[in-house]
C-alpha positions as a Markdown table, in Angstrom:
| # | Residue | x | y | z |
|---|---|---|---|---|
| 1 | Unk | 0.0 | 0.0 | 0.0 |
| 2 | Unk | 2.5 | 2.6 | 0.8 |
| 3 | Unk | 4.6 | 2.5 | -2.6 |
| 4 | Unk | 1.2 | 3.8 | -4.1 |
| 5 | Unk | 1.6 | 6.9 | -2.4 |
| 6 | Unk | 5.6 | 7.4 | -3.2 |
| 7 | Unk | 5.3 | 10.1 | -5.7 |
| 8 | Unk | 2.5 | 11.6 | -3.9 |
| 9 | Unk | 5.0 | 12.2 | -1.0 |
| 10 | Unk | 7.3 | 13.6 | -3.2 |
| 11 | Unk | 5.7 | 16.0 | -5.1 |
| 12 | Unk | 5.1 | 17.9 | -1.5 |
| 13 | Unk | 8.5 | 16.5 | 0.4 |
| 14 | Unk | 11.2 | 19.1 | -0.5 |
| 15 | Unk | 9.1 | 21.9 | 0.6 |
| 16 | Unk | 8.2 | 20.8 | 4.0 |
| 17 | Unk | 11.6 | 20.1 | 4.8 |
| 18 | Unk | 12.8 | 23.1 | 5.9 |
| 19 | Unk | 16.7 | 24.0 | 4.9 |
| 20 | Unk | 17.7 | 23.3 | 8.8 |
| 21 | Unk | 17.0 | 19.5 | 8.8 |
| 22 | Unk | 18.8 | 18.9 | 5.1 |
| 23 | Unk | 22.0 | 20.5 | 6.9 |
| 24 | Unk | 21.7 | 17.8 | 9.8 |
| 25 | Unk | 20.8 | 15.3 | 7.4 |
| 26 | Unk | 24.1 | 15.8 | 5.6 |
| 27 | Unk | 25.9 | 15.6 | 9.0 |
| 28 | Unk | 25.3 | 12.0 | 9.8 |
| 29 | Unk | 26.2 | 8.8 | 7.8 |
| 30 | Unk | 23.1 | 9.7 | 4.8 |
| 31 | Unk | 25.2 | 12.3 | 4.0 |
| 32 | Unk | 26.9 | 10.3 | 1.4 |
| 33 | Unk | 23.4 | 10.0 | -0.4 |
| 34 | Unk | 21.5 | 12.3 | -2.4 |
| 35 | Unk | 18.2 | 14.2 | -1.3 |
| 36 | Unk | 16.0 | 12.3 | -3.5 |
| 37 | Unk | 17.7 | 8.6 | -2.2 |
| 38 | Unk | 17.3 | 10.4 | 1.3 |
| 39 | Unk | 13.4 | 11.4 | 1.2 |
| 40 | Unk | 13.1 | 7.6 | -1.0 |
| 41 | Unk | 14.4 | 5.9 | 2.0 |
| 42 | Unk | 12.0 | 7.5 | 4.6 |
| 43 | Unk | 8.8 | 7.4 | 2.6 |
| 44 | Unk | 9.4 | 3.2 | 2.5 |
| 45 | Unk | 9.5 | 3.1 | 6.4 |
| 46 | Unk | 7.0 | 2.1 | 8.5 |
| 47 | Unk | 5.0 | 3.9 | 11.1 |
| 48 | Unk | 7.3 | 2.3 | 14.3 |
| 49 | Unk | 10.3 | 3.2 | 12.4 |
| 50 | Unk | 9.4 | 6.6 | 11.7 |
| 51 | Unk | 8.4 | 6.6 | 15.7 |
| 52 | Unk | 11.8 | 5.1 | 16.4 |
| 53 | Unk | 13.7 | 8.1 | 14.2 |
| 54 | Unk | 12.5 | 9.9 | 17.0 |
| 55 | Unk | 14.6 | 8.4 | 19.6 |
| 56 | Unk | 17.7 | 10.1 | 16.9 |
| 57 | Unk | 17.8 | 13.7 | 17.6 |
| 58 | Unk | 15.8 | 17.4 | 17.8 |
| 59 | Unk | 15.8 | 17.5 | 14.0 |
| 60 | Unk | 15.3 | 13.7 | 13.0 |
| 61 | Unk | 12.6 | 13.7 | 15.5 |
| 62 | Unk | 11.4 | 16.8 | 13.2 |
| 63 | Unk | 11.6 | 15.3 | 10.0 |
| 64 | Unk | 10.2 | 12.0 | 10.9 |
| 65 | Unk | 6.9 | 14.1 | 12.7 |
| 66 | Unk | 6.6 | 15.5 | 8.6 |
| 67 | Unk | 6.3 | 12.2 | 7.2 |
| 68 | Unk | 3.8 | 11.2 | 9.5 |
| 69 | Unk | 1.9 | 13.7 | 9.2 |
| 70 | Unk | 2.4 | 13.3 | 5.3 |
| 71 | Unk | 1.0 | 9.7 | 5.8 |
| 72 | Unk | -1.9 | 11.3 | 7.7 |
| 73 | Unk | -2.9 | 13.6 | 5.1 |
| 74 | Unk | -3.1 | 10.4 | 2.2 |
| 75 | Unk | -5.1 | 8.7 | 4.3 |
| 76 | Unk | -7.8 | 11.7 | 4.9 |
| 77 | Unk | -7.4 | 11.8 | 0.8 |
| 78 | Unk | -7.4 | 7.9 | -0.1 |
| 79 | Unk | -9.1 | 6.2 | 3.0 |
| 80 | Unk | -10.6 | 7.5 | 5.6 |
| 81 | Unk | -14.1 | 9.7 | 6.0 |
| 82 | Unk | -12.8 | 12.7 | 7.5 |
| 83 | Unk | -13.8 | 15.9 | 9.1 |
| 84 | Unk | -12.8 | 17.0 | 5.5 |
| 85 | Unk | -15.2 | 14.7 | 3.6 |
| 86 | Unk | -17.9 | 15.6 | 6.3 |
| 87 | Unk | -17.5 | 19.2 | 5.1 |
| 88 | Unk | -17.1 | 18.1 | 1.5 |
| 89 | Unk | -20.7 | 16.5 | 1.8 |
| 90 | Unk | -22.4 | 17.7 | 4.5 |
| 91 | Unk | -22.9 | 21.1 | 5.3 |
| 92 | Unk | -23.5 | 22.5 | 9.0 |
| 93 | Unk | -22.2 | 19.4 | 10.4 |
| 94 | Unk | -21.1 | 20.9 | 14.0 |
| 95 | Unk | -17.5 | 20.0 | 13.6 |
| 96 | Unk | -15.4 | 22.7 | 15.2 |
| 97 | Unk | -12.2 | 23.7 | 14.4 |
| 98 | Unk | -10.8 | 22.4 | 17.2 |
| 99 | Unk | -12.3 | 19.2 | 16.8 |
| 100 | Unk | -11.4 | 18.8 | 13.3 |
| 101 | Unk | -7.6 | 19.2 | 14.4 |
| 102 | Unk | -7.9 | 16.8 | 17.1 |
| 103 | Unk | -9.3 | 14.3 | 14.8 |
| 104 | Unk | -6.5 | 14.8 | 12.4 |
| 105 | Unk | -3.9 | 14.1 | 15.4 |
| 106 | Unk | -5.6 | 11.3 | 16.9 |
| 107 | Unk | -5.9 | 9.4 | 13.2 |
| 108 | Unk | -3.5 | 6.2 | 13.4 |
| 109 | Unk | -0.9 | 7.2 | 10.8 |
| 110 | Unk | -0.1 | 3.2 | 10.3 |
| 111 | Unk | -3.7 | 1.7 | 9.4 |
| 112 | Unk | -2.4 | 1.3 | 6.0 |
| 113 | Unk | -0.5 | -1.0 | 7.3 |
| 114 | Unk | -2.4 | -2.7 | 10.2 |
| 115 | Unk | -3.5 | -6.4 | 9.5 |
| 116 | Unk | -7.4 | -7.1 | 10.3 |
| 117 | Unk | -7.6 | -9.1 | 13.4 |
| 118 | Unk | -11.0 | -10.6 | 12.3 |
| 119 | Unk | -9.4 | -11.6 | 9.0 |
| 120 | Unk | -5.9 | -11.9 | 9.6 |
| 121 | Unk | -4.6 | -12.5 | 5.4 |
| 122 | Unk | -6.3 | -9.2 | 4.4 |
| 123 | Unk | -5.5 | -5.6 | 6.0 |
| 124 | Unk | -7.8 | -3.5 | 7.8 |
| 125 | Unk | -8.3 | -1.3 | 5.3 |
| 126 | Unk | -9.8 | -3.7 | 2.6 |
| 127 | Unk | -11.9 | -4.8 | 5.6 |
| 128 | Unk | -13.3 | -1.9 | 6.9 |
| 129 | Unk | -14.9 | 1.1 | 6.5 |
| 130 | Unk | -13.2 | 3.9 | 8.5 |
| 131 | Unk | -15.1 | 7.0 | 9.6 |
| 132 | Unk | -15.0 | 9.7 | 11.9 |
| 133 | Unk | -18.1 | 10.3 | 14.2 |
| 134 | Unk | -18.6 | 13.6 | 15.3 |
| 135 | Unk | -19.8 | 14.1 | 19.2 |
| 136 | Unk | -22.7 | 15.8 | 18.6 |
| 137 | Unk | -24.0 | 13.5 | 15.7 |
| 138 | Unk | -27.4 | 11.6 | 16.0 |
| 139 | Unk | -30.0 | 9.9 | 13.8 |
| 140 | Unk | -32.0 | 12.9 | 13.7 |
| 141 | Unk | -29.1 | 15.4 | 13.0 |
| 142 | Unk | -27.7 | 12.8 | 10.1 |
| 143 | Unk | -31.4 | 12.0 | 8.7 |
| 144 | Unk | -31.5 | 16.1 | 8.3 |
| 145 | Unk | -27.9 | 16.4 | 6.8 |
| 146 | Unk | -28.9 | 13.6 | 4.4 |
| 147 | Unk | -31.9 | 15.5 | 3.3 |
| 148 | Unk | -29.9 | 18.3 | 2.4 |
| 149 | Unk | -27.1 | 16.8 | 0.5 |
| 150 | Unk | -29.6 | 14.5 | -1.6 |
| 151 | Unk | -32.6 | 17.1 | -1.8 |
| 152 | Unk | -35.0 | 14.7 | -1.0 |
| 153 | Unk | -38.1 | 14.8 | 1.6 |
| 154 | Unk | -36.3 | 12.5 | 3.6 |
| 155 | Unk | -32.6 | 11.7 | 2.7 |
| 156 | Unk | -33.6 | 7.6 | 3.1 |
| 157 | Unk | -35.5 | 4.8 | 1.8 |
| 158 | Unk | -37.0 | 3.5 | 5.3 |
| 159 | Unk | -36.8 | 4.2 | 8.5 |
| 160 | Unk | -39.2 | 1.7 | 11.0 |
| 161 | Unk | -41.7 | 4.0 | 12.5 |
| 162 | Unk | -40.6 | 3.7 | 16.2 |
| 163 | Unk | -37.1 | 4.5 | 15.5 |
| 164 | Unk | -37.4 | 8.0 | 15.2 |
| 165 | Unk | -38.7 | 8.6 | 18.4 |
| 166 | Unk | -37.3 | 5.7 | 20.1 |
| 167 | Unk | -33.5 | 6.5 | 19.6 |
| 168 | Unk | -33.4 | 9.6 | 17.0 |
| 169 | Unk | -31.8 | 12.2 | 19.5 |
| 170 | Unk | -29.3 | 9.5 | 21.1 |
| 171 | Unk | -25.6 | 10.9 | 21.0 |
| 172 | Unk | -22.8 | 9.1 | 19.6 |
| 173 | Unk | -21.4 | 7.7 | 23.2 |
| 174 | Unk | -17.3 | 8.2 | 22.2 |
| 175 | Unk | -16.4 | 10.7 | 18.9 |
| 176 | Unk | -13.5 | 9.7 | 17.0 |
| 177 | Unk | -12.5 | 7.4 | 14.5 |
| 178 | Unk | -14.2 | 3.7 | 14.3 |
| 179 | Unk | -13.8 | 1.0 | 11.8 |
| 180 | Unk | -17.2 | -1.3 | 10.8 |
| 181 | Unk | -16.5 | -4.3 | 8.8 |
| 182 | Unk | -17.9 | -4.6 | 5.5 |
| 183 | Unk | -19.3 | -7.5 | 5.5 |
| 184 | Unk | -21.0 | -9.9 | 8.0 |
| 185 | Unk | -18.7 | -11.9 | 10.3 |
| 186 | Unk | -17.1 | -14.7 | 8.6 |
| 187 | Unk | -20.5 | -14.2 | 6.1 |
| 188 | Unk | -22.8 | -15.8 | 8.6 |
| 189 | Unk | -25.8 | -15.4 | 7.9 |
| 190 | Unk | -28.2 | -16.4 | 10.8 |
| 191 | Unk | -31.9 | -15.0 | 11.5 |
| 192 | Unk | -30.9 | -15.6 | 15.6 |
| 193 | Unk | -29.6 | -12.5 | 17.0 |
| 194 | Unk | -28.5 | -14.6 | 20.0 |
| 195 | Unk | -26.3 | -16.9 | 17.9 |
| 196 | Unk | -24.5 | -14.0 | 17.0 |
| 197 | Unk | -24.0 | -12.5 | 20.4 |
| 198 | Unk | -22.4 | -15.8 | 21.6 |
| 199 | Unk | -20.1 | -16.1 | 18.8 |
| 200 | Unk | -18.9 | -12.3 | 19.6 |
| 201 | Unk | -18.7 | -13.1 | 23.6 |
| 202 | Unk | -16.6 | -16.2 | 22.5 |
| 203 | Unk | -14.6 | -13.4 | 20.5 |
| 204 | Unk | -14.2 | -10.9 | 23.3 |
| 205 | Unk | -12.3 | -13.4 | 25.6 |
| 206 | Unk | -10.0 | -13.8 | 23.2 |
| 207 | Unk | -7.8 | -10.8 | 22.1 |
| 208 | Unk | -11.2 | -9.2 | 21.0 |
| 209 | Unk | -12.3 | -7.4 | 24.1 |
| 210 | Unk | -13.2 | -4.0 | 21.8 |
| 211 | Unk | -15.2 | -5.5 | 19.5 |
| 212 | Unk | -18.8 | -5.2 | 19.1 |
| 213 | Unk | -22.0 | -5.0 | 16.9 |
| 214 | Unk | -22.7 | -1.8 | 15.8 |
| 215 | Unk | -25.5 | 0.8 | 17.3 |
| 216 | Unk | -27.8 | 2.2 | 14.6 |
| 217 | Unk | -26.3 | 5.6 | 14.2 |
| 218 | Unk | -22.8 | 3.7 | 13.7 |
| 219 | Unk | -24.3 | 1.7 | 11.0 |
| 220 | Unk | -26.5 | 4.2 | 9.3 |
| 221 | Unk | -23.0 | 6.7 | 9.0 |
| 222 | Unk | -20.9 | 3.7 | 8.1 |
| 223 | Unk | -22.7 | 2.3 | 5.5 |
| 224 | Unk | -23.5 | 5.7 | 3.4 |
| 225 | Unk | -20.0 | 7.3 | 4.1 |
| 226 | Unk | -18.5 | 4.4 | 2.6 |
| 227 | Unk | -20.7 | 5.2 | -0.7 |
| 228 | Unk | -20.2 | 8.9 | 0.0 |
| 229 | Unk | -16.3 | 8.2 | -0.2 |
| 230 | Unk | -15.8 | 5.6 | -2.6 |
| 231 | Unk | -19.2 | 4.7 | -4.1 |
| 232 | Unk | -18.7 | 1.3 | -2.9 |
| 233 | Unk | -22.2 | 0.1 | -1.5 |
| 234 | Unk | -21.7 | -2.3 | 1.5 |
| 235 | Unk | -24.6 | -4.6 | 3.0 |
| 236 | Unk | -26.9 | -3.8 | -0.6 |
| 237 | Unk | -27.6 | -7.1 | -0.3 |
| 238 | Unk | -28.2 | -8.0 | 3.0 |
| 239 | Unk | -28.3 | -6.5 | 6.7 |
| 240 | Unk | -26.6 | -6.3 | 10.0 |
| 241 | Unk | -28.2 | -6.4 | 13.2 |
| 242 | Unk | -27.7 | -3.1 | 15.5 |
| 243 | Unk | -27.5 | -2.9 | 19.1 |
| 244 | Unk | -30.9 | -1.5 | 19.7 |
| 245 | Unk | -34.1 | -3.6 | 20.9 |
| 246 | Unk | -38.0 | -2.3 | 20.1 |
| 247 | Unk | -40.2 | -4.8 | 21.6 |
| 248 | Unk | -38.6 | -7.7 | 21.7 |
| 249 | Unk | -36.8 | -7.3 | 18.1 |
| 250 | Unk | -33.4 | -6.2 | 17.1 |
| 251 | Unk | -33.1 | -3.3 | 14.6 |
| 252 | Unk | -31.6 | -3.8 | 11.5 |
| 253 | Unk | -29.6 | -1.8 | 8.4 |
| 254 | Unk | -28.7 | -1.8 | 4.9 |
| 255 | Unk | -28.1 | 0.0 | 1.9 |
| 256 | Unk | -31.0 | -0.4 | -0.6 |
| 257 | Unk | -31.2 | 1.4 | -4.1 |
| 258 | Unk | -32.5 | 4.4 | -2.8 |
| 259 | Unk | -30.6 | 4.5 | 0.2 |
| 260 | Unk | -30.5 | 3.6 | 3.8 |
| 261 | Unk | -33.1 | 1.2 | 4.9 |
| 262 | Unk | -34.0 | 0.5 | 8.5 |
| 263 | Unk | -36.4 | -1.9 | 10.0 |
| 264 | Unk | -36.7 | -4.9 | 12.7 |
| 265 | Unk | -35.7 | -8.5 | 12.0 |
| 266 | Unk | -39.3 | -9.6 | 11.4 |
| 267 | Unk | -38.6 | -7.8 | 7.8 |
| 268 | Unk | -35.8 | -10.0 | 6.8 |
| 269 | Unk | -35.5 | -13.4 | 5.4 |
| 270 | Unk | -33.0 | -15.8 | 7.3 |
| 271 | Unk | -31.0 | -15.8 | 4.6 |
| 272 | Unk | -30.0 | -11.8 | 4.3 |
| 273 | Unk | -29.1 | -11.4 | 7.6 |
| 274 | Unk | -26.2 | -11.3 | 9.8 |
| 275 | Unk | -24.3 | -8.7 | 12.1 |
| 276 | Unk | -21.4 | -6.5 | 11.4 |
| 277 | Unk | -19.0 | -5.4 | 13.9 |
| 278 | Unk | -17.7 | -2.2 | 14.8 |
| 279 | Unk | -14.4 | -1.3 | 16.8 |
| 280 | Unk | -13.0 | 2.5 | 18.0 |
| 281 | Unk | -9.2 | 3.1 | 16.6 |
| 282 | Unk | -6.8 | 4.6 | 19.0 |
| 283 | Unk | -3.9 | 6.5 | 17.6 |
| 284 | Unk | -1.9 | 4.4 | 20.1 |
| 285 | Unk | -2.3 | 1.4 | 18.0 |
| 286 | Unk | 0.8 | -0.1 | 16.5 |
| 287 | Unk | 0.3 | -4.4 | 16.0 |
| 288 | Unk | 0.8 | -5.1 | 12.6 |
């Protein structure tokens, strides 16, 4: 994945490196190398060994912080949906300033090259959808923001009529940057929410203690994003299961041709169904 982005790094490289660092560049062993070799070199290490350039000196320290935050930037371009595509698509979105600048500094430089834990031959990025949720997001506020950005009466295809009211003014509990898979886990589909529920307990004792099936505003803002970013439609052919409960029946999600559809497991078949799972990133994360 990274040697995709090598001539995007370059193109900007030489002029965030200010004169200062190419002078104690040329001071240490690299110096018998030319720039381009140099910046070559850097843009083909990996996020710990950026972190360990660090541990070199004031100005490598420097240098390595650019090309992380290089790697940062490609991501909010290539990946991720950002506080950037959030403005891009949806106006009067509530994301301060502030906020949008913590997001940026809290987004894990390496999950390019982070494997998926659930899948452990693919990376997380062909797994997963990665978005950021803003903290004062809900059903209601999205629904709205839809409308406007489509122009339709409601910005949906279906919403279940106790929804709404039920869970529509709910805040996002933790804002920041989560990952939903795009498919169902390990494509079971089972009309038993409680099937599911084991199999994810089974997976929490494991290594998989963050792990866990997505609320309906997580799956709602995952599922469009990711057509809003790439036009790739996840669950168009089937749904998850959400967190939420009305009377006995677990709310479910997913993309139909004329947008997001909502309902209650009653309205699927056994054989569409099955539950996607949904994790917080921290920019502490490092496994590969």
């Amino acid at each position: 994945m990274q040697s995709k982005y090598i001539s995007n790094f370059l193109t900007g490289i030489y002029q965030s490196i200010p004169p200062v660092y190419s002078a104690a560049i040329k001071a240490d062993p690299l110096e018998k190398f030319s720039a381009e070799a140099i910046l070559n070199i850097f843009l083909r290490l990996n996020c710990t060994t950026l972190s360990d350039c660090y541990l070199v000196n004031k100005d490598w320290k420097s240098v390595a912080h650019i090309f992380l935050n290089k790697k940062r930037e490609l991501l909010y371009e290539k990946i991720v949906f950002s506080p950037k595509d959030w403005d891009l698509h949806f106006k009067d979105n509530g994301i301060t300033d502030e906020e949008k600048l913590k997001a940026f500094q809290s987004l894990p430089p390496n999950i390019d090259e982070l494997s998926c834990l659930i899948y452990p031959e693919k990376k997380l990025i062909e797994t997963h959808v990665i978005t950021y949720f803003p903290r004062k997001i809900t059903i209601n506020h999205y629904v709205e923001l839809l409308e406007k950005k489509l122009g339709s009466t409601k910005g949906y295809d279906f919403i279940w009529k106790e929804i709404i009211p039920k869970f529509g003014s709910i805040l996002i509990e933790v804002s920041g940057w989560k990952a939903m898979t795009k498919q169902v886990l390990n494509n079971n589909y089972e009309k038993n929410f409680n099937v599911h529920k084991t199999k994810i307990e089974a997976l929490k004792k494991t290594s998989f203690s963050y792990l866990k099936v997505p609320s309906l505003l997580e799956a709602i803002i995952c599922i469009s994003t990711s057509f809003f970013k790439s036009k790739e439609k996840i669950f168009n052919n089937h749904f998850t299961y959400c967190s939420e409960n009305i009377n006995g029946y677990q709310a479910i999600v997913r993309y139909s041709y004329f947008g997001i559809y909502t309902n209650l497991e009653f309205a699927a078949s056994q054989y569409n169904i099955g539950v996607a799972l949904i994790q917080e990133l921290e920019s502490k994360r490092t496994k590969k």
